[in-house]
N, C-alpha and C positions, 0 to 999 in steps of 0.2 A: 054866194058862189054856187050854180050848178054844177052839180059834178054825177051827170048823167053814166057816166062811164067811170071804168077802174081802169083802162088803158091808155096807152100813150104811145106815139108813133115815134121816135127818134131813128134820124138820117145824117148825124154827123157827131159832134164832140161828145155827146152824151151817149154813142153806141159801148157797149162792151171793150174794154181795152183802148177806150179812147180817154182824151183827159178832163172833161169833165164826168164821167162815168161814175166818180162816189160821189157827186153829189146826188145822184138817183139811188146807188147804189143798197141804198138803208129799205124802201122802199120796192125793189121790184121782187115779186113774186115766179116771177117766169118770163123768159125772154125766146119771141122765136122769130123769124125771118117774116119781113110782111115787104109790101109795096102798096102804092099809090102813082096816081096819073099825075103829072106837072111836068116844071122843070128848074131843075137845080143849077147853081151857080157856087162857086168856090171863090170866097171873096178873099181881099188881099190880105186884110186882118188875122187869115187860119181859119175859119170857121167856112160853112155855106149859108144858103140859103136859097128857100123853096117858094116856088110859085105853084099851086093846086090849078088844075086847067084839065078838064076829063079828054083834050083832043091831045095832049100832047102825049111824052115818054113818060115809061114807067120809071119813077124812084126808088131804089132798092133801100131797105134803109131795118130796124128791130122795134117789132111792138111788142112792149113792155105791162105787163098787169103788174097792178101798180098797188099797194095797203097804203091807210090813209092817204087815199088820194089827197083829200082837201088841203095836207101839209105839204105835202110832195109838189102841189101843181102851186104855192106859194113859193116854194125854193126856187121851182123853175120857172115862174113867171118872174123873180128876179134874177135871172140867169139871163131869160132873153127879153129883157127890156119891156115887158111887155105889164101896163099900168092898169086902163080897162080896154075894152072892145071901143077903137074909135077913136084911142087918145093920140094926140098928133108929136106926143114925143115916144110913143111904143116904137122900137126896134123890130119885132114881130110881132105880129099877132095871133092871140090864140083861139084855135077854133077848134069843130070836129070835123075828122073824115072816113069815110069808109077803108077800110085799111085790108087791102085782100092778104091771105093767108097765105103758104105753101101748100096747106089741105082745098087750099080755095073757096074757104068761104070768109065774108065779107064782115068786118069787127069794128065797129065804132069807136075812133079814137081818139084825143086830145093830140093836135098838129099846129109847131108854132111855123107859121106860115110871114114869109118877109113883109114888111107895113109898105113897103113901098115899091110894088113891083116894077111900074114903069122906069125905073132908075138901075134896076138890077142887069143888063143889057151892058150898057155906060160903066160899071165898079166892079162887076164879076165875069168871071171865065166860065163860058155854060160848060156844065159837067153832062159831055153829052152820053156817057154812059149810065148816067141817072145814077152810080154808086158812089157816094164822097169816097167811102176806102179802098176803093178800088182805082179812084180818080188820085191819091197820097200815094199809095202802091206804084203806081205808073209812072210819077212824077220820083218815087226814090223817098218820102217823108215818110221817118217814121216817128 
């Protein structure tokens, strides 16, 4: 397992006060505001999911620096389906991406990105504010 980075990009259940948040929770060192280019979807299940695409909107979402990475990106890779790079029953898959800051500079992150984008259109609601919590906020979910 590479584990080039000690970051991680999280844009929905796994944010701060959201419900999967302890299972990161052992793990994060520091949590601040980041974004990325794509586009999100709020699927029907409770959860989202992200398409990485540099033309599209920005995703608002928390990069997390992350101790024992190697343990942590095991919990979370069985959190979101995801087996190796490529497997056709992954749920998301995980990759890196540039993760801009508030301070604006640009931080290499671990991003579980949906396995199947051209389907996501068809099953999810685009979140065209690019925020999931802010997209549960609007809709009344707490």
């Amino acid at each position: 397992m590479n584990m080039d980075t000690s970051y991680v990009f999280v844009y929905g259940t796994l944010m701060h006060d959201m419900v999967n948040f302890g299972l990161i929770a052992p793990y994060v060192e520091e949590i601040s505001n980041g974004e990325i280019n794509g586009e999100l979807y709020h699927l029907i299940e409770g959860f989202p999911a992200l398409v990485t695409n540099e033309t599209s909107g920005i995703i608002k979402g928390e990069l997390m620096k992350i101790n024992h990475i190697p343990v942590a990106i095991k919990a979370l890779d069985k959190l979101e389906g995801f087996h190796k790079s490529g497997h056709p029953k992954n749920l998301y898959e995980r990759v890196t991406c540039q993760v801009k800051t508030i301070q604006g500079e640009f931080i290499e992150a671990f991003v579980y990105i949906w396995a199947r984008p051209e389907i996501l259109p068809n099953i999810g609601i685009k979140v065209d504010c690019g925020d999931w919590r802010q997209f549960l906020d609007d809709l009344g979910w707490k």
